[in-house]
N, C-alpha and C positions, 0 to 999 in steps of 0.2 A: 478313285474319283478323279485323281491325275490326268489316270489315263484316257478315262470322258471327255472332262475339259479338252484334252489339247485334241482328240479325234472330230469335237464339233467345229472346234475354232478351225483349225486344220481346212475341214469341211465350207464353212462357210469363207474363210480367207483364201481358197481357190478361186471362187465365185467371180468370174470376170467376162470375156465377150464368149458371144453363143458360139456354139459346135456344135450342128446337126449330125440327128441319129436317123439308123432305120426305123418306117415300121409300116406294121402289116397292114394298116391301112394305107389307102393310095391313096385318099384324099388330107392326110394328115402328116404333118410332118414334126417331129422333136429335135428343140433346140434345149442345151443347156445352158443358165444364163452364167457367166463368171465378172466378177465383177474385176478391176485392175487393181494393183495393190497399192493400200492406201485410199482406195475409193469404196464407197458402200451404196454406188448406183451404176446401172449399165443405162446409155441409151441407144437403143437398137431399129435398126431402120431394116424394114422390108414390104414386100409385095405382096396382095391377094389376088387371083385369080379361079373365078366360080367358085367351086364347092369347096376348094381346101383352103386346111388353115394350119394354122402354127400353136403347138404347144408351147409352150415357154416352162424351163423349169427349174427351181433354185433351191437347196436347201435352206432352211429356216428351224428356229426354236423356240418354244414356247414362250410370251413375255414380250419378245420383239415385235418391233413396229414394220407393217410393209406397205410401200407405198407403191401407185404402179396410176401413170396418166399416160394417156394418148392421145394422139391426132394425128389425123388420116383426111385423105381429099374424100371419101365418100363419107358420108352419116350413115349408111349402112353397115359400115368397121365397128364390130364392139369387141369389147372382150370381157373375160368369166374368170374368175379365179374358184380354183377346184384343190379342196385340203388336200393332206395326204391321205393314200389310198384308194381317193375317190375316182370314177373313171368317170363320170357326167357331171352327178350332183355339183351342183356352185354353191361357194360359200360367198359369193358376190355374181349379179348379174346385173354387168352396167344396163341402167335404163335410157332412156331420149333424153338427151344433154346431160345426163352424168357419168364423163368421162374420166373421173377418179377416184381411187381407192386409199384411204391410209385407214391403215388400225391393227389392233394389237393381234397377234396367231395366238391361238388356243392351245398348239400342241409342237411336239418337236415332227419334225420330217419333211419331205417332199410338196413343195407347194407346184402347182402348176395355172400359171395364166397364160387362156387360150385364146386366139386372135383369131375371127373368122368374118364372113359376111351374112348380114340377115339373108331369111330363105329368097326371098323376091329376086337381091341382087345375085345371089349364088347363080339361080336357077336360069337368070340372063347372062353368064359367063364374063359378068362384069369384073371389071379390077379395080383394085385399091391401092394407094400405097400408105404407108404409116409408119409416124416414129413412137417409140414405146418405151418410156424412162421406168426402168423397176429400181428399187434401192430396198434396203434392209437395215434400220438400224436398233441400237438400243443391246444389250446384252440378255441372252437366254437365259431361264430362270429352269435352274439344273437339277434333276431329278437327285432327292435321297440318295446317298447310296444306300446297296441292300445290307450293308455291316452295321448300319445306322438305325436300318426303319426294312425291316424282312420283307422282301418282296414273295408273291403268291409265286410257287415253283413255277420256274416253266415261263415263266413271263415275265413282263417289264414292270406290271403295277403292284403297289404295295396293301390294296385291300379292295375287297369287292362285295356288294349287298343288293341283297332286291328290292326295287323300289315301284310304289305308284308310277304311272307314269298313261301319258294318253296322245299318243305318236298322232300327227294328221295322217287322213287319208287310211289309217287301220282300227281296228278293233281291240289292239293292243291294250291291257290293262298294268301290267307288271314286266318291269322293264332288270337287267343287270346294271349295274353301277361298277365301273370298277376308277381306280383314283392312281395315278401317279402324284404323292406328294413331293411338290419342293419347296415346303417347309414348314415347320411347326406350328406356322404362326396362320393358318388355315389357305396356305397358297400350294393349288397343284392343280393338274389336270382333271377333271372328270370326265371318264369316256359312256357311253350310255348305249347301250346293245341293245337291239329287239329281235321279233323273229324276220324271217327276207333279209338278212343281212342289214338292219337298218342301224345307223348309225350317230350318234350326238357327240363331241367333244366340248366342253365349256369349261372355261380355264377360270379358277377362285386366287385373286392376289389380296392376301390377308382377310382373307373370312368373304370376298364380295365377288361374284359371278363379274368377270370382265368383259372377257371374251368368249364367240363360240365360231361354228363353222355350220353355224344356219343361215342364212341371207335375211333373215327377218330378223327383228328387233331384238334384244335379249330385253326383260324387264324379272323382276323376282320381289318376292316380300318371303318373310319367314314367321310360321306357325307361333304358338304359345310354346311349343319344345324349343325352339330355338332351328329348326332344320325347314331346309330353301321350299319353297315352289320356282320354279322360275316356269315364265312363260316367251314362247316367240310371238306375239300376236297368234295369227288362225294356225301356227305352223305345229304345236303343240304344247305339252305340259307335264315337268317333271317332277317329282316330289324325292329331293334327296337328303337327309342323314347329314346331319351336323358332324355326327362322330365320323362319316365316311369323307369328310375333309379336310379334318381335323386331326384324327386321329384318337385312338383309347375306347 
């Protein structure tokens, strides 16, 4: 467990001014964010030009708070943040005049916020410029270990069932569940798989759905068994297992 601890801390106490990377696309470009030490915010100044835009990327863990605002000389500057893993879907998509972001990550890994311009300006090879405050704070809420609580072989999570579940936009009826618990007391990850690679993470701190990385609402009530529904508004609806949070 030591040696977790100090690789995430490690990880995020690197965290300070960006370093661009390649990539295969031409209109996109990756920045890493690092933060300065002693500091648990970067703020980062750059330019838009038509179609491209800037990834932003930080490590993060589950429990932590992320906050991320901007302004920029055009209102056609927004920007998305996209969990880990994900290569489009947003787990936030700023609208007309909401230009910022705090709240709690659902899960440990790779967050990335991306800076671009609406299609209209893109497509007129307008430019932008903006500054971009991200910060990270609060302490990650740290997986089991597997000596504690047996993780399913092969993997990171400690248990997994199949659940109701009614995905938007599919036909989907029966979804996989699986839970990274950090800790007894009904707090861990739930990760929620469909078929097309479809994906939910929604994070439970002591028995109550917090966080997820749907962009829509999270709301939930729980059956006569004692086990969640939670719904995003029109986004969908899951039906998971008290024991798959809990644990027993």
């Amino acid at each position: 467990m030591s040696r977790f601890i100090c690789s995430l801390l490690v990880t995020l106490a690197c965290l300070g001014a960006a370093e661009a990377q390649p990539s295969a696309n031409l209109d996109r470009r990756i920045e890493a964010v690092r933060f300065l030490t002693g500091s648990h915010q970067a703020v980062i100044k750059g330019k838009l030009v038509g179609r491209h835009y800037v990834d932003y990327q930080l490590s993060a863990g589950a429990g932590q708070t992320l906050r991320v605002s901007m302004k920029a000389t055009s209102l056609m500057t927004y920007f998305n943040i996209l969990p880990p893993e994900s290569v489009d879907a947003a787990m936030f998509t700023e609208g007309a005049g909401d230009r910022a972001f705090d709240g709690m990550l659902p899960t440990d890994g790779v967050y990335t916020v991306r800076v671009y311009q609406m299609r209209a300006a893109a497509r007129r090879n307008a430019s932008s410029s903006y500054t971009l405050a991200i910060g990270v704070t609060g302490d990650p809420l740290l997986p089991i270990p597997a000596k504690i609580d047996a993780l399913i072989p092969g993997t990171r999570f400690h248990a997994q069932a199949s659940i109701k579940c009614a995905p938007a936009y599919t036909q989907t009826k029966e979804c996989t569940a699986l839970v990274i618990r950090r800790g007894f007391d009904g707090t861990g990850t739930v990760e929620i798989r469909w078929d097309k690679g479809g994906k939910r993470r929604i994070l439970f701190v002591k028995g109550e759905p917090k966080a997820s990385d749907d962009p829509q609402e999270l709301s939930f009530l729980r059956d006569a068994e004692g086990d969640y529904v939670v719904r995003f508004n029109d986004d969908g609806k899951f039906e998971i297992p008290q024991a798959l949070v809990f644990g027993g």
